[in-house]
N, C-alpha and C positions, 0 to 999 in steps of 0.2 A: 504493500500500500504506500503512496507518495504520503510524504511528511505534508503536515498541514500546512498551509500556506493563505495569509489574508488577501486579498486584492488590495494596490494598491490607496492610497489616501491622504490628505493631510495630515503633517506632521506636528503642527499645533500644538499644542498645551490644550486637553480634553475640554477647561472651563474656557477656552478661547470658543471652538468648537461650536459649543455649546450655546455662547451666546451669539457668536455667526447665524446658527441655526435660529435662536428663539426672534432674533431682529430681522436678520434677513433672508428668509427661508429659500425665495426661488433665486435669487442671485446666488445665493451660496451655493445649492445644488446645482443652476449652471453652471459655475466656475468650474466646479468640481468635474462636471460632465464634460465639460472643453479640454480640460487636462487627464482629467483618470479616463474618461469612454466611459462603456456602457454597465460597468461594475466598481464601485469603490470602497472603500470602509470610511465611515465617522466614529468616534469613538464624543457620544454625547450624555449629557450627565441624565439620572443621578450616581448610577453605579461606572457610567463609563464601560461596559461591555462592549466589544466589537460588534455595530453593526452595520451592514453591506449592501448598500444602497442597488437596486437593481432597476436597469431600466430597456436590456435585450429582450422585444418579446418573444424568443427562443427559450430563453431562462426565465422568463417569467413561464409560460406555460411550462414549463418543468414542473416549478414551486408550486403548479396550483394544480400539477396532477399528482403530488409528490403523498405517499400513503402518511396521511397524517401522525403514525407510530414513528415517522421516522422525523417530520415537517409537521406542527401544528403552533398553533398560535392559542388564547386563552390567558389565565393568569399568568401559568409559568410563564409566557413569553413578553410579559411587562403589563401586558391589558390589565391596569389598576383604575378604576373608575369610583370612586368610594358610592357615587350619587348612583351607582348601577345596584351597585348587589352581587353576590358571589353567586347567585343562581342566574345570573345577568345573560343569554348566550354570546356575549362576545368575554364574558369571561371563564366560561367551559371549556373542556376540551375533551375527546374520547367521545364513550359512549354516550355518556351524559349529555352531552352537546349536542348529538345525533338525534336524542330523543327530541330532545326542547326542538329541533330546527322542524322536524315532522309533527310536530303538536301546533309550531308556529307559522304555517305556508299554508292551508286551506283557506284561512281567514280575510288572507295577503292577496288573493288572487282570484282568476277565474271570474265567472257570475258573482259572488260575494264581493268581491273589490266591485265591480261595475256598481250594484245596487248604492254603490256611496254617491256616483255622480252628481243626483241631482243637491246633498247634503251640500256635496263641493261648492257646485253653482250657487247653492243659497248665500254659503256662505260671502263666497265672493261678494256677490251684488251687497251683500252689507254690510261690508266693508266698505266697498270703493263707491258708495252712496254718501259716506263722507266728504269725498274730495271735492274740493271748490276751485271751479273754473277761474284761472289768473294767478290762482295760489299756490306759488311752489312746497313741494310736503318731499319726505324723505320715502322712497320707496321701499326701499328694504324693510321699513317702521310696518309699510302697509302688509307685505307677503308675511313679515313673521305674528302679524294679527290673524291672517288667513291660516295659515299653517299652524297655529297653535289651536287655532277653533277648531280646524278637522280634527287634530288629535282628539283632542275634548271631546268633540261628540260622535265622531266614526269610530275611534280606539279606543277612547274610556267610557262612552255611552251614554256621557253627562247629560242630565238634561238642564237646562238656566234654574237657577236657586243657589242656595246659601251654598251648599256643600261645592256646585261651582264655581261659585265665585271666590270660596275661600282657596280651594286648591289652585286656581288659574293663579291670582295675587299672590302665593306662596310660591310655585313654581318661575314664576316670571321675575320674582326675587333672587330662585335659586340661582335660575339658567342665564341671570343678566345681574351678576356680582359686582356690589359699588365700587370695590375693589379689585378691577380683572386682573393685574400683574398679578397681586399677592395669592390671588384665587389658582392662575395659572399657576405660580412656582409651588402654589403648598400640593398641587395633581403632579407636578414635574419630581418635587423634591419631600418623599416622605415623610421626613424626620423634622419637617416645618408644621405641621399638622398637630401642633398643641392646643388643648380646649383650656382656653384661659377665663372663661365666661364668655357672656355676649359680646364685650367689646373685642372679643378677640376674632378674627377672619374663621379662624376653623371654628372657633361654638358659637360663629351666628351660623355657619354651615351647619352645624350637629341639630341647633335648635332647631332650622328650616325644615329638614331633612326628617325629622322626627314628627312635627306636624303635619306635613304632608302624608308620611307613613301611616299616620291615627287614620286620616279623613281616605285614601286608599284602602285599607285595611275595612275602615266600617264601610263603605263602598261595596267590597269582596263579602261581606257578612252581610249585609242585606239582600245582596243577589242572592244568595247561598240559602237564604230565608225563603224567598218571593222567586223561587224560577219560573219563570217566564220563556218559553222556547220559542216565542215570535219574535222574542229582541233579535237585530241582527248585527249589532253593534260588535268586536275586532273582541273584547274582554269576553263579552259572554259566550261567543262562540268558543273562546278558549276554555271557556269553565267548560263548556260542555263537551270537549275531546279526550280523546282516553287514548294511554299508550297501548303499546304491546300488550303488555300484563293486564289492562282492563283501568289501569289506573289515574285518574286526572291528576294534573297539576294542583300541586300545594297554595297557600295563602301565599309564601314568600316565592314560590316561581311565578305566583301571576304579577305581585307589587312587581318584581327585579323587572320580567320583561315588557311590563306598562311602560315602567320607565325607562326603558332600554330602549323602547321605539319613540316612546317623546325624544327624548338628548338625540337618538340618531336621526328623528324624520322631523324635528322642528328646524331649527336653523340651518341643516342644510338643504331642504326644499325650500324655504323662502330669498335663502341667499340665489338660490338658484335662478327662484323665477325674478328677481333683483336682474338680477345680469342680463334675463333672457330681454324684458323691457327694455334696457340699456342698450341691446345690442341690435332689438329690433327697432328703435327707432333711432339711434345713431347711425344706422342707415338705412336711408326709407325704402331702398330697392327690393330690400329682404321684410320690410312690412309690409311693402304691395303686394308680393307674390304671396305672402303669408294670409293676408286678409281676403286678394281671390281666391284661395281654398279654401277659408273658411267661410263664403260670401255663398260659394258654391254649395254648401250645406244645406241652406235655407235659413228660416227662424226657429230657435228653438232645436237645433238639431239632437238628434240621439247619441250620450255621450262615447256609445261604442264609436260611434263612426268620430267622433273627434279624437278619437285615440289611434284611430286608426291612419289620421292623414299622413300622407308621406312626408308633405315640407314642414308640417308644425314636428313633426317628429326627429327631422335634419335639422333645424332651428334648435329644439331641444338639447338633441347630440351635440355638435356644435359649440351648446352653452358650457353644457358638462365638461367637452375635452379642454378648451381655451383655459379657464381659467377651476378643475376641479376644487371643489369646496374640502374634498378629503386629498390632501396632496400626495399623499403614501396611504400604501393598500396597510390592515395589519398586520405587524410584525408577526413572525412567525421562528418560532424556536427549534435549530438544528438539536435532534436528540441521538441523532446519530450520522457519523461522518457520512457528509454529504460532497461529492464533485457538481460546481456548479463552475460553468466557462472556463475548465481548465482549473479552478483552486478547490482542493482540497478542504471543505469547513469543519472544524471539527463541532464537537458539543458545546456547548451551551454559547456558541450564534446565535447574533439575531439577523433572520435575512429577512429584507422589505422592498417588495417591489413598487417601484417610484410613479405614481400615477400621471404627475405632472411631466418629469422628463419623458417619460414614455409618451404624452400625447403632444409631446414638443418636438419630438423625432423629424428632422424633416426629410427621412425618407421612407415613412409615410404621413405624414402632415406638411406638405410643403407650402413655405410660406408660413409657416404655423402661428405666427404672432397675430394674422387677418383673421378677422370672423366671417367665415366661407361653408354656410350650411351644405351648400351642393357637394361638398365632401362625401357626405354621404347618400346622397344620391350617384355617388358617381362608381360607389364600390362600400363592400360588405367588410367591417374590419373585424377579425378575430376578439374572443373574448380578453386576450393577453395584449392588443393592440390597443384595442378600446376597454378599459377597466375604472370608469369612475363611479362603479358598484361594488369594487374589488374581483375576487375570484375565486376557483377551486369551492371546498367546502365552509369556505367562511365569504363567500357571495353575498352581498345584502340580503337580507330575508324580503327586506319593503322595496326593493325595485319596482315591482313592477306596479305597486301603488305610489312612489313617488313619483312616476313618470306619467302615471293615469291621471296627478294633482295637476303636477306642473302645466300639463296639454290641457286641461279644464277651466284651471284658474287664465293661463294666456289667453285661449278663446273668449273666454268672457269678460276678461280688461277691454281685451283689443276690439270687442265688440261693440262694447257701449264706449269707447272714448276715444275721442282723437287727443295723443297727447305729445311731448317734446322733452328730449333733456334741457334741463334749466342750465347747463353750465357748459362752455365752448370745452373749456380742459379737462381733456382724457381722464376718464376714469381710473384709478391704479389697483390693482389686488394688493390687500396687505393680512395680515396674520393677525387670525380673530379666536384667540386662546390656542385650540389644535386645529383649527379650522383655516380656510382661505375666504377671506372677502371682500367686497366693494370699500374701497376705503373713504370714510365721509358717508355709507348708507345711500347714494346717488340719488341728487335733486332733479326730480322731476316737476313739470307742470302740466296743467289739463290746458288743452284751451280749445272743448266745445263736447257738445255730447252726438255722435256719428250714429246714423243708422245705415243699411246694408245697399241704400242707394247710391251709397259716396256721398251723400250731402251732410253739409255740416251744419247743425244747428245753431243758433241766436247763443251769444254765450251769454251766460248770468251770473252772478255773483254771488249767487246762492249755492247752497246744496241743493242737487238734483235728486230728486225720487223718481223712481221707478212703479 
C-alpha cells in the first residue's frame, strides 16, 4: 500500500487559514484552486484536522458513491449543530440514518409535496400584498417571511394563534442572533459555549432553545392526543410512518428533524429566491423569456405545470450554480484508507466536495461568473457536476420541495409585479454564518402592478390588495 500522502495546500499558520476562510471564503478557495487544481488541503480550526477540499467531478462522484463504512459524514465527521439535535439526520450516520432518510422522503415529494402549492401561493400573495409601489424594501427580508411561513404551516402544520406566534418570535430570535460573529464562533469553536446566564451569547441560546423545545414538544403531544388522519401537513404525516420493525419515530426524532428542515429549508430557499429576482431582473432579457412561459400558462395555472417549465426551471439552476447558498457539500469522514486523485487519505480525513469551485469550473460553466440560464437548456449536467443539493447518500432530503417553492413563489412575484433593482452597483455574495448570501439583502422597488397583457397599471402609493 502507498504511504499516505495529503494533497497539496497552504502552508499558513492553521489560525491564518482559518480566518482567510471565515472572511473571505470564495477568494480564498479561488486562490487556492489557481495554485493547488482540483484537490487541496486546509487545515481550519477548531481542531485543525486535514481537510481536502474537492472540486474534480471524477472524485467527486467517487465520494458520493463511496460505501458509507468506508466515507460517511454525521457527527463523527464534525456535523455539530447544537440547535439540531443528535437525532438530527444530518447528524446520523449508518443505519440509523438510513432509517430517518426512508421515514423522511414520502412526505418531501410526489402528490404530497404538490398538495402544498396552493399553501405556497397563498402565502406569497400575502406577503408581497405588503409592498408599496415607489418604495424601495429589502428582498431577501420579503422571501425569508415567505419561507418561514411555508415551514410553519406545510412542515409544522401550525395553524395562526398563540402557540404560532410564540414559536415563529422565538425561532426568528434563534435563527437571526443579535450577535452573528459570537453566534458563528461559539458553532465554529466548542469550548466558547459557556452558559453564563442570559446575558451570556450561549444561555440566551440554551434559554431560546429550550422554549421553543416546550411549545414543539406540547405540539407532538397534542397530535399524539387528537389524531387526525386528514391532516396533510410534513409532521403529521411523519407521526404516522412506521419503520421496518412497525415502529414510529420518537418525541425527540420528530422535534430534531422539524428542526433540521427549518435551519436547512428557511434561509437557504429565501436566499435563493433573493438572487433569483436579482438576476431576473438585472436583466430583462431573461424576465421576458421567463414571463412568456409563464404568460403561456394562462391564469391561475396548475402548480404541477409550473414546476414543470423548462426556462423557470434553467432560471432556477442557474440561480443555485452562480452563487450556491451551501458552498461545500458535507464533510465527510475517511474511516478507512481511501485513494482519491492519486493520494492516499488515511483515517480520520475530512474530505468535502466544493460546490462553488465545482460550478465555477469553466470547462463546464464557461464564462461562469455570467448568469446564463440557457446552460441548461443546452445540456444535462451530472449529479457530481451540478451538486447545490449535495450528493451520494447525504443528498438533501427537501430538494425537491425546495425547488417546487422556489418555481411557485417566482411565478407568482413575477406575476403580479413589474418591478427593478433599486441600486446601479452589483450585487456581491458574502458569508452569512455557514451560509453564502446577497450582501446588503438586495434593494428592490415595485413600480406598478402587471397583468398577463403586458400592460402596466396606474401606480399608487398605497398597498395593493388582491
Amino acid at each position: 500500500m502507498a504511504a499516505f500522502k495529503l494533497p497539496d495546500g497552504p502552508q499558513t499558520h492553521p489560525w491564518l487559514q482559518t480566518y482567510q476562510w471565515l472572511t473571505s471564503p470564495l477568494e480564498y478557495m479561488e486562490t487556492c484552486a489557481q495554485r493547488y487544481g482540483d484537490i487541496f488541503t486546509l487545515r481550519i480550526g477548531p481542531v485543525f484536522t486535514p481537510q481536502v477540499f474537492v472540486s474534480n467531478p471524477q472524485a467527486i462522484q467517487q465520494i458520493f458513491t463511496t460505501d458509507p463504512k468506508y466515507l460517511d459524514s454525521g457527527a463523527p465527521a464534525g456535523i455539530d449543530a447544537p440547535l439540531l439535535g443528535k437525532q438530527s439526520l444530518l447528524a446520523l450516520e449508518g443505519k440509523p440514518h438510513q432509517r430517518q432518510r426512508k421515514l423522511l422522503t414520502p412526505p418531501l415529494h410526489g402528490e404530497r409535496m404538490l398538495a402544498y402549492g396552493q399553501l405556497i401561493r397563498d402565502i406569497t400573495e400575502q406577503v408581497i400584498t405588503k409592498w408599496q409601489v415607489g418604495e424601495p424594501f429589502k428582498v431577501l427580508s420579503s422571501m425569508q417571511e415567505i419561507s418561514f411561513e411555508v415551514i410553519l404551516k406545510a412542515v409544522f402544520g401550525l395553524e395562526d394563534g398563540a402557540r404560532y406566534e410564540q414559536l415563529k418570535e422565538l425561532l426568528i430570535k434563534i435563527l437571526n442572533p443579535q450577535q452573528p460573529l459570537a453566534s458563528a464562533m461559539m458553532l465554529l469553536f466548542p469550548p466558547l459555549r459557556r452558559d453564563l446566564g442570559l446575558w451570556s451569547p450561549w444561555g440566551r441560546f440554551l434559554n431560546l432553545r429550550q422554549q421553543i423545545d416546550e411549545l414543539i414538544y406540547a405540539e407532538i403531544q397534542e397530535r399524539r392526543e387528537q389524531l387526525d388522519a386528514s391532516r396533510t401537513d410534513i409532521l403529521s404525516l411523519m407521526m404516522a410512518t412506521l419503520d421496518e420493525q412497525g415502529e414510529p419515530m420518537t418525541d425527540v426524532e420528530l422535534r430534531d428533524e422539524l428542526i433540521t428542515l427549518l435551519v436547512a429549508g428557511h434561509e437557504t430557499t429565501a436566499t435563493s429566491l433573493a438572487w433569483a429576482l436579482y438576476w431576473v431582473h438585472h436583466q430583462p432579457e431573461v424576465r421576458e423569456q421567463l414571463l412568456q412561459e409563464l404568460d403561456a400558462l394562462g391564469e391561475n395555472p396548475d402548480p404541477n405545470a409550473i414546476f414543470k417549465t423548462p426556462y423557470l426551471n434553467a432560471v432556477c439552476c442557474e440561480t443555485l450554480r452562480l452563487y450556491p447558498v451551501a458552498m461545500l457539500v458535507l464533510s465527510r469522514l475517511v474511516k478507512s484508507p481511501l485513494e482519491i486523485m492519486g493520494y492516499e487519505l488515511s483515517p480520520g480525513t475530512l474530505v468535502i466536495p466544493c460546490v462553488y469551485l465545482t460550478h465555477h469550473r469553466e470547462d463546464l460553466y464557461p464564462n461562469s461568473k455570467h448568469f446564463r440560464p440557457e446552460r441548461f437548456l443546452e445540456r444535462q449536467f451530472t449529479t457530481s457536476e451540478f451538486l447545490p443539493f449535495g450528493g451520494g447518500n447525504r443528498r438533501c432530503i427537501g430538494m425537491a420541495f425546495a425547488l417546487f417553492e422556489m418555481k411557485l413563489v417566482l411565478a407568482t412575484v413575477l406575476s403580479r409585479w413589474e418591478m427593478q433593482v433599486a441600486e446601479d452597483k452589483p450585487v456581491q455574495p458574502a458569508r452569512k454564518g455557514a451560509l453564502l448570501g446577497p450582501k446588503g439583502g438586495i434593494q428592490m422597488v415595485v413600480t406598478g402592478k402587471r397583468d398577463q397583457n403586458q400592460q402596466l397599471l396606474p401606480a399608487s402609493s398605497s398597498p395593493v390588495s388582491f
